[in-house]
N, C-alpha and C positions, 0 to 999 in steps of 0.2 A: 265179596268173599273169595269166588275163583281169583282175583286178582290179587290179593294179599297171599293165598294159598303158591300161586304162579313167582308171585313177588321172592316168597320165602325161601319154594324151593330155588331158584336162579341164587339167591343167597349163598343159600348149603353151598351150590354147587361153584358157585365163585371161590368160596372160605377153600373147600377143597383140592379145586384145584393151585389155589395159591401153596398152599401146607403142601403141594406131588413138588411143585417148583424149587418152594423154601429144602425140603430134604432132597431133593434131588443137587442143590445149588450146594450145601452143606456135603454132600461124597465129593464132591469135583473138588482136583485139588488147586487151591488158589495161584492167581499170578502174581510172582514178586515184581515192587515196579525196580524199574532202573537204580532207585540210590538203594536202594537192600541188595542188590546185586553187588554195587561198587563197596557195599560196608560189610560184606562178606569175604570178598579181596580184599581187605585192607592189606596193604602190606608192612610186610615187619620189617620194623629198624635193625638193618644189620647190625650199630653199632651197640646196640642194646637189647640184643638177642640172647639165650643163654643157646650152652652148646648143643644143648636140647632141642629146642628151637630152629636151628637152624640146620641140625641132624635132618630134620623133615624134610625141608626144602630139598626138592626135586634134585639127584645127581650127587648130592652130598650127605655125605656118611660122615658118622663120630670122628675121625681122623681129618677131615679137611673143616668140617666145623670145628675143632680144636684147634686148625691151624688158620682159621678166619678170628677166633679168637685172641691165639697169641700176638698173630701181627696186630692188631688192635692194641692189647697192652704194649708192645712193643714201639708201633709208631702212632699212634692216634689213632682218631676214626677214620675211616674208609672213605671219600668223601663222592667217589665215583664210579663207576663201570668198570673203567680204565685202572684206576688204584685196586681194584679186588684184581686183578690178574697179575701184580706185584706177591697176591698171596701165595704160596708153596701147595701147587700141585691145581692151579686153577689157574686156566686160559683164557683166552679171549671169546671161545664158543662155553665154554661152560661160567665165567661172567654175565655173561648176555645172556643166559637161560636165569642164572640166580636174579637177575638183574630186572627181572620182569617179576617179580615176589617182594624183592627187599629196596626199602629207601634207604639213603645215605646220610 
């Protein structure tokens, strides 16, 4: 009888301590692994960006995304780094910063 009694309570106190762990495990905030990181960066297609879109992107405001737009209607898509500092009012250090956001 002590031993079922002994038995039962080591139970409780298992069950319990498991449920401090489960809610304590449940506040803690999770780790994302590596590909939710990278699909969170996705990056956005310049050439199929609206000018919204590309407003965001770091360094550029409605006026130079309007002008990452026109040159697009005007010559095609953009197909490189190098080709976006052809755009009016964007260089070669401000390419290289968009350039880590947007694919070609």
């Amino acid at each position: 009888m002590k031993i079922a009694l002994v038995a039962a309570v080591m139970a409780s106190l298992a069950c319990a301590v498991n449920l401090t762990v489960a809610q304590e495990l449940a506040k803690a905030p999770l780790s994302v692994p590596a590909a939710a990181k990278v699909a969170d960066k996705a990056k956005l297609n310049i050439n199929q960006a609206s000018v919204e879109q590309l407003d965001a992107l770091p360094g550029i405001g409605e006026k130079k995304a309007q002008a990452i737009k026109d040159y697009i209607s005007a010559n095609g898509p953009i197909k490189d780094q190098k080709q976006l500092t052809e755009v009016k009012g964007i260089g070669e250090k401000m390419a290289a910063q968009i350039a880590e956001h947007v694919s070609f």
